[in-house]
DOLUMZA-485520 format. One record per residue (C-alpha): residue in three letters; chain; z, x, y. Coordinates in pm, whole numbers. Layout:
<pts>
ALA A Z X Y
...
</pts>
This chain:
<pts>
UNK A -416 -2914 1349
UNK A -199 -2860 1080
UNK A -501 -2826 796
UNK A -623 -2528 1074
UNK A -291 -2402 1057
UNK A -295 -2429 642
UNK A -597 -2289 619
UNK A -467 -1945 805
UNK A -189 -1856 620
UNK A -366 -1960 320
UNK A -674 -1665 411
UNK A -327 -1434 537
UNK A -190 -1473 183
UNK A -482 -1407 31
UNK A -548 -1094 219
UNK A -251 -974 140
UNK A -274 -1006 -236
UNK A -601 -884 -238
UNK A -478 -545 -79
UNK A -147 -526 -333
UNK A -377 -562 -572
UNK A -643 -324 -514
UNK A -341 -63 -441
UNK A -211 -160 -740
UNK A -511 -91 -930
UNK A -576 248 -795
UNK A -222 352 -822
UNK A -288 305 -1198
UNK A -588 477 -1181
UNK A -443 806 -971
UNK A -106 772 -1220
UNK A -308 728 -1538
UNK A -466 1083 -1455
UNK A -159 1253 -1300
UNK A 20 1143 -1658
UNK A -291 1253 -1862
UNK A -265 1608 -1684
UNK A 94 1602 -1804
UNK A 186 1674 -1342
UNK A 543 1553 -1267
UNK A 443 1251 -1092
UNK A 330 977 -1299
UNK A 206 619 -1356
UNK A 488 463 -1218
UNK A 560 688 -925
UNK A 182 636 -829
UNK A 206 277 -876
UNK A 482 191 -646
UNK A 406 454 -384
UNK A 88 290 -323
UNK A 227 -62 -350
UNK A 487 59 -98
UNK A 235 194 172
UNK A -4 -119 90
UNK A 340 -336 186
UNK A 466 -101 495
UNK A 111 -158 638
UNK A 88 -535 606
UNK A 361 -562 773
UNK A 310 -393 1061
UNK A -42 -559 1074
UNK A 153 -902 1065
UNK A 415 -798 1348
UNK A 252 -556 1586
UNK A -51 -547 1550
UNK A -343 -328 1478
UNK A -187 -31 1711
UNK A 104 -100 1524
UNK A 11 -64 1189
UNK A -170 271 1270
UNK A 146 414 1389
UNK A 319 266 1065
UNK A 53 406 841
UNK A 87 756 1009
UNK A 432 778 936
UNK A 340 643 562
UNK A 61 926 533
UNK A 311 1184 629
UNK A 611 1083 434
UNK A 328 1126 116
UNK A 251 1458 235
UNK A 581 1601 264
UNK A 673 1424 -45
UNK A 322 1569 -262
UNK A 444 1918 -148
UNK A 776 1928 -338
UNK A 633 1703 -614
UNK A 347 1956 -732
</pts>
């Protein structure tokens, strides 16, 4: 029981560093541009919005659930919006 146990939170970590990773990457990718343009928000703005969202929706996959994690990523998709209007 316990290597079943091991085993799970060994795939959970690993899903979770695969998807701070891959927001990671492609919030370099969007900030890279956004800086080449010269636009007011930049690499690191980019990069630690999209850490940030990748975060707030792991954890509400982790403590409520898939329903909960849609509301959480609702609220995450908004916040961007309302913060890209004042930003460009």
């Amino acid at each position: 029981m316990a290597a079943w146990w091991t085993s799970l939170a060994a795939g959970a970590y690993a899903h979770t560093l695969v998807g701070f990773a891959t927001a990671f990457v492609l919030g370099t990718v969007i900030g890279l541009e956004r800086q080449w343009r010269q636009r007011t928000a930049g690499l690191r703005t980019n990069v630690l919005v999209a850490v940030g969202a990748a975060a707030f929706s792991d954890l509400g996959m982790r403590l409520l659930g898939a329903e909960g994690a849609a509301r959480i990523i609702s609220y995450v998709v908004s916040g961007i919006g309302s913060w890209a209007r004042v930003s460009s």
